[in-house]
C-alpha positions as CSV (number, residue, x, y, z in Angstrom):
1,X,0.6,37.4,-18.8
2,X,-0.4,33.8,-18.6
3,X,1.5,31.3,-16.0
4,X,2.5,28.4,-17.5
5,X,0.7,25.3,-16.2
6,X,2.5,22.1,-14.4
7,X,0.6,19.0,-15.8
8,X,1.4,15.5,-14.0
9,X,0.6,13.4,-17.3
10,X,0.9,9.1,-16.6
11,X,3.3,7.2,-19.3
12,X,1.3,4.5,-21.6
13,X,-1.7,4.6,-23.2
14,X,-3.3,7.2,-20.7
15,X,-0.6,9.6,-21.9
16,X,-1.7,8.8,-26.0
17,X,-4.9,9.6,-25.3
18,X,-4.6,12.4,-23.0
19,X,-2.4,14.4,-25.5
20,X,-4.7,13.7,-28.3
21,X,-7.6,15.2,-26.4
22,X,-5.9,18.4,-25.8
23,X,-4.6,18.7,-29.8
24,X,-8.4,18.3,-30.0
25,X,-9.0,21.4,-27.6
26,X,-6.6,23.3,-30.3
27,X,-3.2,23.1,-27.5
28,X,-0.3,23.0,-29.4
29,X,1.0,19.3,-28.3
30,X,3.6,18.2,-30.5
31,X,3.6,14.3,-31.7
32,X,7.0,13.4,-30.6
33,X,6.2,14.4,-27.3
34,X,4.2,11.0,-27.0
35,X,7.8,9.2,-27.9
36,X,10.6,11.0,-25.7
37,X,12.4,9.5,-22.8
38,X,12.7,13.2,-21.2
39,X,10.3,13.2,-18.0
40,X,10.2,17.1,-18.1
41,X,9.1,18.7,-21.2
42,X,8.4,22.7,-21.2
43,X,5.5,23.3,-23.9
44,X,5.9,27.4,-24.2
45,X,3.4,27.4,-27.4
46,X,0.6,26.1,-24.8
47,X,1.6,27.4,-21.8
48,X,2.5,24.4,-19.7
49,X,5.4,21.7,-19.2
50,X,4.2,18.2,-18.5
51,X,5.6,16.1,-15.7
52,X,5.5,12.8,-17.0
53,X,5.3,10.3,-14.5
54,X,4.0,6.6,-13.4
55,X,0.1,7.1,-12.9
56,X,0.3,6.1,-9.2
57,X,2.1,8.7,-8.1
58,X,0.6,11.4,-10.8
59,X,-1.9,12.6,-7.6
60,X,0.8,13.0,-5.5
61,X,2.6,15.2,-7.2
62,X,-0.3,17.1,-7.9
63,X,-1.1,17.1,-4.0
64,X,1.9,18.3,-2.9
65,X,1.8,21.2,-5.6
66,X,5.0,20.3,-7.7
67,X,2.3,20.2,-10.2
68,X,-0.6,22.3,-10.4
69,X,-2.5,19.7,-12.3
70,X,-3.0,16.3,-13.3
71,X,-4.6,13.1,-15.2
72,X,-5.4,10.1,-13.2
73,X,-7.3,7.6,-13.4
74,X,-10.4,7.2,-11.3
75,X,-9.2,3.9,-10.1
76,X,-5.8,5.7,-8.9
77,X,-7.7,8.4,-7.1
78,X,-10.2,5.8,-5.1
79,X,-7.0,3.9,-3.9
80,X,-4.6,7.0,-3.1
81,X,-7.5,9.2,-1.2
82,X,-5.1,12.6,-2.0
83,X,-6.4,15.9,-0.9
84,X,-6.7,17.0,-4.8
85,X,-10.0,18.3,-6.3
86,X,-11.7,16.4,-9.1
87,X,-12.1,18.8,-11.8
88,X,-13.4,17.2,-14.8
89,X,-13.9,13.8,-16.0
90,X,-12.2,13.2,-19.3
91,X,-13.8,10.2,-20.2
92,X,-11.0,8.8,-21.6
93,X,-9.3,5.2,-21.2
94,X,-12.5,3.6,-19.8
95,X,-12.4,0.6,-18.0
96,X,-13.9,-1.1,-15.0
97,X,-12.5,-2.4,-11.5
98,X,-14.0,-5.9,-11.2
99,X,-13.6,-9.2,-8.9
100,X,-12.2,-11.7,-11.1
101,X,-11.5,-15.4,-10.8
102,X,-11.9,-19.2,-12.1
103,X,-15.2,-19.8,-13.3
104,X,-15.7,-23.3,-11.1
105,X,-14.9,-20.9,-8.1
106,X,-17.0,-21.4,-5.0
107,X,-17.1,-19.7,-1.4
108,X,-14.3,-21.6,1.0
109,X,-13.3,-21.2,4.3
110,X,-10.3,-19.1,3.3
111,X,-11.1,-16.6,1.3
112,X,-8.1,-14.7,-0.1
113,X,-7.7,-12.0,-2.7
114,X,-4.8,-10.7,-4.3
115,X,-5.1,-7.2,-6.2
116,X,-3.5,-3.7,-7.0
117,X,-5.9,-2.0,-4.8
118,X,-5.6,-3.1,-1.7
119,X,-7.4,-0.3,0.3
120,X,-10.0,-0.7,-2.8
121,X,-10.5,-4.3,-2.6
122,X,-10.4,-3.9,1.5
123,X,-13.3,-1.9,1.1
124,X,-15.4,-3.7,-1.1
125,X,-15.3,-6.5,0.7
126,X,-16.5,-4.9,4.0
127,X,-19.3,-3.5,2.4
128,X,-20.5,-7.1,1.0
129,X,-20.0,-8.0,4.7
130,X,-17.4,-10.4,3.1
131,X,-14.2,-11.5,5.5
132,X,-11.3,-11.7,3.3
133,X,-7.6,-11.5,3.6
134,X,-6.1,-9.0,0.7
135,X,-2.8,-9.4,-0.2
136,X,-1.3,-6.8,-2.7
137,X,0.7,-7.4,-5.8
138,X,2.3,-5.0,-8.4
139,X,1.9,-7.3,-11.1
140,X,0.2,-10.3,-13.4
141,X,-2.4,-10.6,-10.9
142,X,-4.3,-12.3,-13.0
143,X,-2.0,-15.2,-12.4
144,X,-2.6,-15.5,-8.6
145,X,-5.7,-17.8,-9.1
146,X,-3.8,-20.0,-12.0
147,X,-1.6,-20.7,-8.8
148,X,-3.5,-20.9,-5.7
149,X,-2.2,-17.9,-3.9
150,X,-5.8,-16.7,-4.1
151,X,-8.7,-17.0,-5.1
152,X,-10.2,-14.5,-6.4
153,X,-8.5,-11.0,-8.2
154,X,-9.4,-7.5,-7.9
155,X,-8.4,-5.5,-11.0
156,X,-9.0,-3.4,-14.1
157,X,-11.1,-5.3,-17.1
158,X,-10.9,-3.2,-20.2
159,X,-11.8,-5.4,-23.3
160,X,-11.6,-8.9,-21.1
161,X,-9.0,-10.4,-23.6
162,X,-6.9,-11.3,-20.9
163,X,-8.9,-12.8,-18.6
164,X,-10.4,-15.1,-21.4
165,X,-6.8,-16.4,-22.3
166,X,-6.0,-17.2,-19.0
167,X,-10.0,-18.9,-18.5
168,X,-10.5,-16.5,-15.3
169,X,-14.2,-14.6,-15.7
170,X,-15.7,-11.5,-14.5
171,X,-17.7,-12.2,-11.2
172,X,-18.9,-8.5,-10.4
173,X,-18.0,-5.2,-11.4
174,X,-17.0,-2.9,-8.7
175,X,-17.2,0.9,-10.3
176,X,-16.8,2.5,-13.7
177,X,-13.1,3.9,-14.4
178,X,-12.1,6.8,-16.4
179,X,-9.4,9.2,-15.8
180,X,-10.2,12.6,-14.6
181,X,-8.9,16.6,-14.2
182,X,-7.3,16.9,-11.3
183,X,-5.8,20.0,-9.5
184,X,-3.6,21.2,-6.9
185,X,-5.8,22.9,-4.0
186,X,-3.6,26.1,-4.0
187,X,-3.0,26.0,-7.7
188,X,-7.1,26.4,-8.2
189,X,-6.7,29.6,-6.3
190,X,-3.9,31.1,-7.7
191,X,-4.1,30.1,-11.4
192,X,-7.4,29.8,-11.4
193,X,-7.7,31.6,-15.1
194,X,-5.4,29.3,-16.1
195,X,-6.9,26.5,-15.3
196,X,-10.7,27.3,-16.1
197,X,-9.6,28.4,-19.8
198,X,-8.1,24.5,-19.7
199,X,-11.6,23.2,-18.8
200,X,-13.9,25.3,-20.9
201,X,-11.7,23.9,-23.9
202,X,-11.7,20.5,-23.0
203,X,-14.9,20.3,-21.7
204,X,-16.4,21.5,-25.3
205,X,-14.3,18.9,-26.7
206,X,-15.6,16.2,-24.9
207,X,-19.2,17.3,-24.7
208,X,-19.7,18.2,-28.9
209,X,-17.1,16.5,-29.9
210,X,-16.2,19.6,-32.0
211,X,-12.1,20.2,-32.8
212,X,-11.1,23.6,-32.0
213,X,-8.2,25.3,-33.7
């Protein structure tokens, strides 16, 4: 007999798309599942119960085992380093991580950026051979140059809309984001079946673009 399957699965528009790629792979995910408030919902038709949780921390759980998979985000992964393994990439909710700022921005004498990521941005910046001070913010970063607490932002560009309203541009992009497989190191031992049957139907999904039943 099967064991059922512990998914970490982010709120927001990760989730959406997520769950619509496994309907495509032919798991019985019901629709209203995308609107419920519960944050732990046993599927028994597919075999799992999603954990639904706030993206940060999706790897996390999954790391410490109280679920035996998860979808993250690639930008989550970089940032959090957990001791998960990267199974498959979904190649869903694509984006970019990108340095950001005014377009009449030139190099100062203090150079400070404020971002999401600071052990991303951190990095980045070393490897430009760039001395910067990085100071973290959980939100509207994209206000921090408006303001003058820094110049320059590190963060996720998906269609650019924002940035254009708020007349900041794209100075470089960083990496490619999308959100990827990820499983718990014991879990790939011991439900390994389990898991591999998850991959072999998403992956056929996502490589022919064929809906199974």
């Amino acid at each position: 007999m099967a064991e059922t399957l512990k998914v970490a699965m982010p709120k927001g528009r990760i989730y959406k798309k997520a769950s619509a790629l496994f309907r495509q792979a032919g798991l019985p995910i019901p629709l209203d599942v995308d609107e419920t408030r519960k944050l732990v919902i046993p599927l028994p038709e597919a075999g799992m119960e999603f954990i639904l949780a706030k993206p940060v921390d999706v790897p996390t759980y999954v790391e410490y085992g109280v679920a035996d998979i998860g979808i993250v985000g690639k930008d989550v992964l970089i940032e959090e380093d957990k001791d998960v393994y990267e199974l498959l990439d979904l190649g869903i909710a694509r984006c970019r991580m990108s340095v950001i700022g005014l377009p009449d921005w030139t190099p100062g004498i203090r150079q400070r950026v404020a971002t999401k990521y600071p052990n991303t941005a951190s990095r980045y910046f070393r490897e430009q051979g760039q001395q910067v001070e990085v100071v973290k913010l959980n939100g509207s970063i994209e206000l921090a140059p408006l303001i003058g607490l820094a110049d320059r932002i590190v963060d996720m560009v998906e269609t650019g809309q924002t940035l254009r309203e708020n007349g900041l541009v794209e100075m470089n992009s960083i990496f490619e984001i999308t959100s990827r497989l990820v499983a718990n190191r014991v879990s790939y031992r011991m439900k390994n079946s389990e898991i591999q049957a998850l991959c072999d139907r998403l992956q056929k999904v996502i490589y022919t673009g064929e809906v199974l039943k």
